[in-house]
C-alpha positions as CSV (number, residue, x, y, z in Angstrom):
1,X,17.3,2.0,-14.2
2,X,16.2,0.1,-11.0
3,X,18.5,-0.3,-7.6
4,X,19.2,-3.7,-6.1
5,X,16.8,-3.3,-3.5
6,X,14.0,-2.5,-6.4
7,X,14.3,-5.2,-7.9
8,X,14.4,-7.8,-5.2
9,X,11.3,-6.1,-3.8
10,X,9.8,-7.0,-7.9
11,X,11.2,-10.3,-8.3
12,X,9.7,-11.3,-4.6
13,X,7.4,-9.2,-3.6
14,X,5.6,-9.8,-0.1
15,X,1.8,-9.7,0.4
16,X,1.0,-10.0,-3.1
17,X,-2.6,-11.0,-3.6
18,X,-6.6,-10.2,-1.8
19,X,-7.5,-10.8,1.5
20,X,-10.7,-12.3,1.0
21,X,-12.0,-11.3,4.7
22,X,-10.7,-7.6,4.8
23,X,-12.9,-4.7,6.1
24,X,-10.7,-1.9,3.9
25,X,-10.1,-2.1,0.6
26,X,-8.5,0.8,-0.7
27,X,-8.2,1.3,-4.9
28,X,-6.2,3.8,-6.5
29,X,-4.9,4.5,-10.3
30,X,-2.6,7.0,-12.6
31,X,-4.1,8.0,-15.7
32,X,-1.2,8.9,-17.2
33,X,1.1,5.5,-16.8
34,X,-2.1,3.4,-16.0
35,X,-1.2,1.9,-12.7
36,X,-3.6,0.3,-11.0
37,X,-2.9,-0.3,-6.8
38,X,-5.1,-2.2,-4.5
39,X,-4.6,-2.8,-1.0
40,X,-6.7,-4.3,1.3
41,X,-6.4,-4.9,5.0
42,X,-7.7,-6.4,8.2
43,X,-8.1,-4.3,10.7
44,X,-8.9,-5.8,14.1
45,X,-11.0,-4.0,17.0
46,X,-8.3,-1.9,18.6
47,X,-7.7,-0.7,14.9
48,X,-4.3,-2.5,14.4
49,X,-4.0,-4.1,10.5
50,X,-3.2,-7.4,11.4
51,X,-3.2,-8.5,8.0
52,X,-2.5,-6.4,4.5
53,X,-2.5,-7.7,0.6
54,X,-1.9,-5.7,-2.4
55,X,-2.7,-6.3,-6.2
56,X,-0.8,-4.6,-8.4
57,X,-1.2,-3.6,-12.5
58,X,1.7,-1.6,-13.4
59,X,5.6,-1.7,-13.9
60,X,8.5,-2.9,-11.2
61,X,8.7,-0.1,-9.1
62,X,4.6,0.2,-8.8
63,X,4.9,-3.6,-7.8
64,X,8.1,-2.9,-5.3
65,X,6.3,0.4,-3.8
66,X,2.8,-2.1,-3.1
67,X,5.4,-4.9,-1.2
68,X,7.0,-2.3,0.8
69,X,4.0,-0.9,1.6
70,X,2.1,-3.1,2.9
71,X,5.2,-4.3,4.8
72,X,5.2,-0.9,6.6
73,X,1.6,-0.9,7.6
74,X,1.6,-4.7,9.1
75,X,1.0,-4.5,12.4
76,X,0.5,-0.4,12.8
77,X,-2.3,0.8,13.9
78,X,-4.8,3.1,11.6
79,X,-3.1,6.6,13.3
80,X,0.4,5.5,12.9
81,X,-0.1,3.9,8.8
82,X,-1.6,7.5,8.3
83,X,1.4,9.0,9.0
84,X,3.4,6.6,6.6
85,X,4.5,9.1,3.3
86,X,5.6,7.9,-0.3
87,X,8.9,9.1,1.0
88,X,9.4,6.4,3.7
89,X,8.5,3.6,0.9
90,X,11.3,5.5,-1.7
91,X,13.4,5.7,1.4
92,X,12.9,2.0,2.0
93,X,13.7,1.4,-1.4
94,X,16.8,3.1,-1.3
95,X,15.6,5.3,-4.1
96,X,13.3,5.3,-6.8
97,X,14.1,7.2,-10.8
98,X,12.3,10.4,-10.9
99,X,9.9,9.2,-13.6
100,X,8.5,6.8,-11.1
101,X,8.4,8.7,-7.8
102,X,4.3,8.9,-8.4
103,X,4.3,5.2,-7.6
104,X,5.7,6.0,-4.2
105,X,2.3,8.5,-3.6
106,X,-0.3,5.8,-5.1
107,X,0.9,3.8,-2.6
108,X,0.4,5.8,0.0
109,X,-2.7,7.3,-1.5
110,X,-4.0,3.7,-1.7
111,X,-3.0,3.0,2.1
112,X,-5.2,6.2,2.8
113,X,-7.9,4.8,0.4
114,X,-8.4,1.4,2.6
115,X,-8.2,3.3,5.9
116,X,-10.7,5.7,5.0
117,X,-13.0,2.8,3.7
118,X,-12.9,1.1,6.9
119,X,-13.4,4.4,9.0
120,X,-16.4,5.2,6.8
121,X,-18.0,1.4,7.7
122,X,-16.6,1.7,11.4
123,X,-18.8,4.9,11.5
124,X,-21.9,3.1,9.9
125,X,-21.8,0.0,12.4
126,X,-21.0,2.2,15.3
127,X,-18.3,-0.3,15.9
């Protein structure tokens, strides 16, 4: 069911886990399969994410999507991981089976999700 690159990306998956000093956390879920995404991120004060984690509930390609990800947001700044789409992370992926193309969009949903939280408290601190 899975590619090659699919399943490397679930057997290994990079930046698994929670940044314990992250100022965006972004949380997003599908009712209907019941995958859970969180990514959280450090973003520094020229709004690059030096640092990204994601924890994952859900199946391989919810757990691949999160890795590649957070791979493709390392080091962007907010503007440019805005303008990442669930297409780049099924195109990383070399492709994903239709039945789980919405993993591809709750990972960039949950990108959106943690950049929005961290604009909403740059706002409040005036930072």
């Amino acid at each position: 069911m899975y590619n090659e690159k699919v399943v490397k990306e679930f057997s290994n998956p990079q930046n698994a886990g929670e940044l314990q000093n992250a100022n965006a956390v972004g949380k997003v879920g599908n009712a209907v399969c019941g995958d859970i995404m969180q990514i959280s991120m450090l973003i520094d004060e020229n709004d690059v994410i030096t640092d990204v984690k994601f924890k994952t509930f859900g199946c391989a390609a919810a757990i691949a999507t999160s890795s590649v990800a957070t791979r493709l947001v390392k080091g962007k700044t907010v503007d440019e991981a805005l303008k990442i789409t669930n297409k780049q992370v099924i195109d990383e992926l070399g492709g994903l089976p239709v039945q789980k193309l919405h993993c591809s969009v709750l990972a960039e949903e949950a990108i959106r999700e943690a950049i929005n939280d961290y604009l909403l408290k740059h706002k409040q601190t005036g930072r």
